[in-house]
C-alpha positions in Angstrom: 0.0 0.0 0.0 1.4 3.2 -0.9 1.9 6.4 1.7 -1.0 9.0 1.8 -0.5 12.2 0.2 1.8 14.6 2.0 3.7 11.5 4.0 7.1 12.0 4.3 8.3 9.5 1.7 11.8 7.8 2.7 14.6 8.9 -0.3 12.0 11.2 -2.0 14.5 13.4 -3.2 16.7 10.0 -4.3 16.6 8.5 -7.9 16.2 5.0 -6.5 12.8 3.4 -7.7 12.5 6.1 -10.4 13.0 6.3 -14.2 13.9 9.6 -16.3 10.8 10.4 -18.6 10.7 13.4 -20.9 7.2 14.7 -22.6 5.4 17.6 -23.5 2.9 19.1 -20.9 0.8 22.1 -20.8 2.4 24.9 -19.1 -1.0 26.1 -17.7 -2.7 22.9 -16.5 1.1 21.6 -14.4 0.6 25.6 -13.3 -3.0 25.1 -12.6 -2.2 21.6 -10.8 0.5 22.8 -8.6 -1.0 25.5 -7.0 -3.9 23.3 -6.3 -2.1 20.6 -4.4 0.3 23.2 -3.1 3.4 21.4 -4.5 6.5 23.2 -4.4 7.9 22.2 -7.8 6.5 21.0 -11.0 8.0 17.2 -10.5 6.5 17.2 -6.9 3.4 18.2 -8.6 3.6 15.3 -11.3 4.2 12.8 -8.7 1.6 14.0 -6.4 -0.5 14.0 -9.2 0.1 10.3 -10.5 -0.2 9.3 -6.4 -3.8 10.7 -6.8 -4.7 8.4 -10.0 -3.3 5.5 -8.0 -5.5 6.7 -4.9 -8.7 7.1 -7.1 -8.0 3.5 -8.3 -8.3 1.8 -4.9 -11.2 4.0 -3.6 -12.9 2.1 -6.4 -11.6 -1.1 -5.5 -12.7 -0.2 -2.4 -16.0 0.7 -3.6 -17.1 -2.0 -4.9 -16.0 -4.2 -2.2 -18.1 -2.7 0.5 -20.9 -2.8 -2.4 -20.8 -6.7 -1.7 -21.1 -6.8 2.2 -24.8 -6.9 3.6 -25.2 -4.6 6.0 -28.0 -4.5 8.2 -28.8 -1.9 10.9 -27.6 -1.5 14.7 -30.8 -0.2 16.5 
């Protein structure tokens, strides 16, 4: 399971677990991004950003797993 958003994340700063990419992005959305999730830098941003994909993924797992249990009331 990965840390939550904002954890301190062990080596963060350290190139282990990481590949180099290179691509084209929108100036104004990574702009637009960053000062939403109050990154400090634009590769902080990306990876916050691809944490909350991952996060979005597993609340739907999630999801539909509690969909399956029958619940039935306390009082």
């Amino acid at each position: 399971m990965r840390e939550p958003i904002g954890a301190p994340v062990a080596g963060r700063g350290s190139r282990a677990g990481k590949v180099r990419k290179e691509f084209w992005l929108s100036q104004e959305l990574l702009h637009e991004a960053q000062t939403y999730l109050g990154a400090a830098t634009e590769r902080e941003t990306v990876e916050m950003a691809l944490d909350l994909v991952a996060f979005r993924k597993e609340l739907g797992e999630g999801a539909r797993a509690l969909r399956s249990l029958r619940l039935r009331r306390l009082d």
